[in-house]
C-alpha positions in Angstrom: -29.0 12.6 0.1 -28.9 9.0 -0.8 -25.7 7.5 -2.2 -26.4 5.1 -5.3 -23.7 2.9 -6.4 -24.2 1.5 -9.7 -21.3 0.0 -10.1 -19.3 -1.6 -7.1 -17.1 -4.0 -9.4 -15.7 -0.9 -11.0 -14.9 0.7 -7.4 -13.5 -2.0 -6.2 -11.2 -2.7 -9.4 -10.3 1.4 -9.2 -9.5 0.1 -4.9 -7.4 -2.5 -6.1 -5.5 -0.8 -8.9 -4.7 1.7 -6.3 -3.2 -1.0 -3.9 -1.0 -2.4 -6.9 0.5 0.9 -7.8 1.6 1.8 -4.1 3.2 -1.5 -3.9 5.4 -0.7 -6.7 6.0 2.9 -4.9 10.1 2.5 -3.9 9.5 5.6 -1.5 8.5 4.3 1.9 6.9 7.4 3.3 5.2 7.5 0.0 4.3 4.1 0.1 3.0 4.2 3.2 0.9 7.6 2.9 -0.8 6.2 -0.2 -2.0 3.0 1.7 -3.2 5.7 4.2 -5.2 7.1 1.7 -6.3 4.0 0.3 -7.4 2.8 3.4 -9.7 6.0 4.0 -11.0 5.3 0.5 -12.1 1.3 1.6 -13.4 2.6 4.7 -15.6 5.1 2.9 -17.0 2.8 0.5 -17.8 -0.4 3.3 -19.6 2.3 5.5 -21.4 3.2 2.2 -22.3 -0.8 1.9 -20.5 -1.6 -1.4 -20.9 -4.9 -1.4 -17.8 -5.9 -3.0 -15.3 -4.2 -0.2 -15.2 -6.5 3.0 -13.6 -6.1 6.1 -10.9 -8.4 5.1 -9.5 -6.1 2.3 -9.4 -3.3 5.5 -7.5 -5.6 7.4 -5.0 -6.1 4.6 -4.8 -2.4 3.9 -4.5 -2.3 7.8 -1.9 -5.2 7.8 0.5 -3.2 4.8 0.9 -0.4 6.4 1.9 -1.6 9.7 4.5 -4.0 7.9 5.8 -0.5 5.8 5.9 1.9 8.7 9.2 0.8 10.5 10.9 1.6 7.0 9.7 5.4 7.8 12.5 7.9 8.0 12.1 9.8 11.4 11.0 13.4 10.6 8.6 15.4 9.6 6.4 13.1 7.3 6.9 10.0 9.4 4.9 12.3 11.9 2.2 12.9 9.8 1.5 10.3 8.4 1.4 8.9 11.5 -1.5 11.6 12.5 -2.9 10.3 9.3 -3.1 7.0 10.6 -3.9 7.8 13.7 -7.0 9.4 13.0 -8.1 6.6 10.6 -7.9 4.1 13.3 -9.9 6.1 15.6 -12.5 6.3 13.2 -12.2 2.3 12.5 -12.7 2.4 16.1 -15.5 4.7 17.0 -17.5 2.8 13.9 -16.6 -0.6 16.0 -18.5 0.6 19.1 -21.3 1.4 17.1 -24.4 -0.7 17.0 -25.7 0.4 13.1 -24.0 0.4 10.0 -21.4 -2.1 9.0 -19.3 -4.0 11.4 -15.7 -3.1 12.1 -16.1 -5.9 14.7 -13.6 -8.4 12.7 -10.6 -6.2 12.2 -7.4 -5.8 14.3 -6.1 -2.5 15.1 -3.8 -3.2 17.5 
């Protein structure tokens, strides 16, 4: 199956309208579970090589959601989104030992 994009503005305007509306989320857990999501969603679409999503708009995603997750309530969610995340940036970093596809090389997980 090939995947044809025939229009990567509109993704990355649908991205970036995403972004906006968690910001304005007051929940934190909420907040921070949609950027989750969001980030999943970028990562999908750079390893699909849509042009207009770069590695810097990862690191952003990357950069929120590290900033939003000391405002987590210990508990149950905190936990899982924490998985959530978890298993994100293991992917980020499995893709960044890999030789094809796009490179993961320029983002900080840590």
């Amino acid at each position: 199956m090939v995947f044809q994009l025939r229009d990567a503005k509109r993704v990355l305007d649908c991205l970036k309208k995403g972004v906006k509306i968690a910001a304005q989320v007051m929940d934190a857990g909420t907040k921070v579970q949609l950027y989750v999501e969001l980030l999943n969603k970028y990562v999908y679409f750079y390893e699909k090589g849509v042009a207009s999503v770069k590695f810097e708009m990862l690191q952003e995603l990357i950069d929120r959601i590290r900033e939003e997750t000391p405002n987590l309530d210990a508990g149950d969610e905190a936990e899982q989104i924490g998985r959530h995340y978890a298993n994100t940036v293991a992917h980020i970093k499995a893709r960044k030992e890999m030789a094809d596809g796009p490179s993961f090389e320029g983002i900080q997980l840590e």
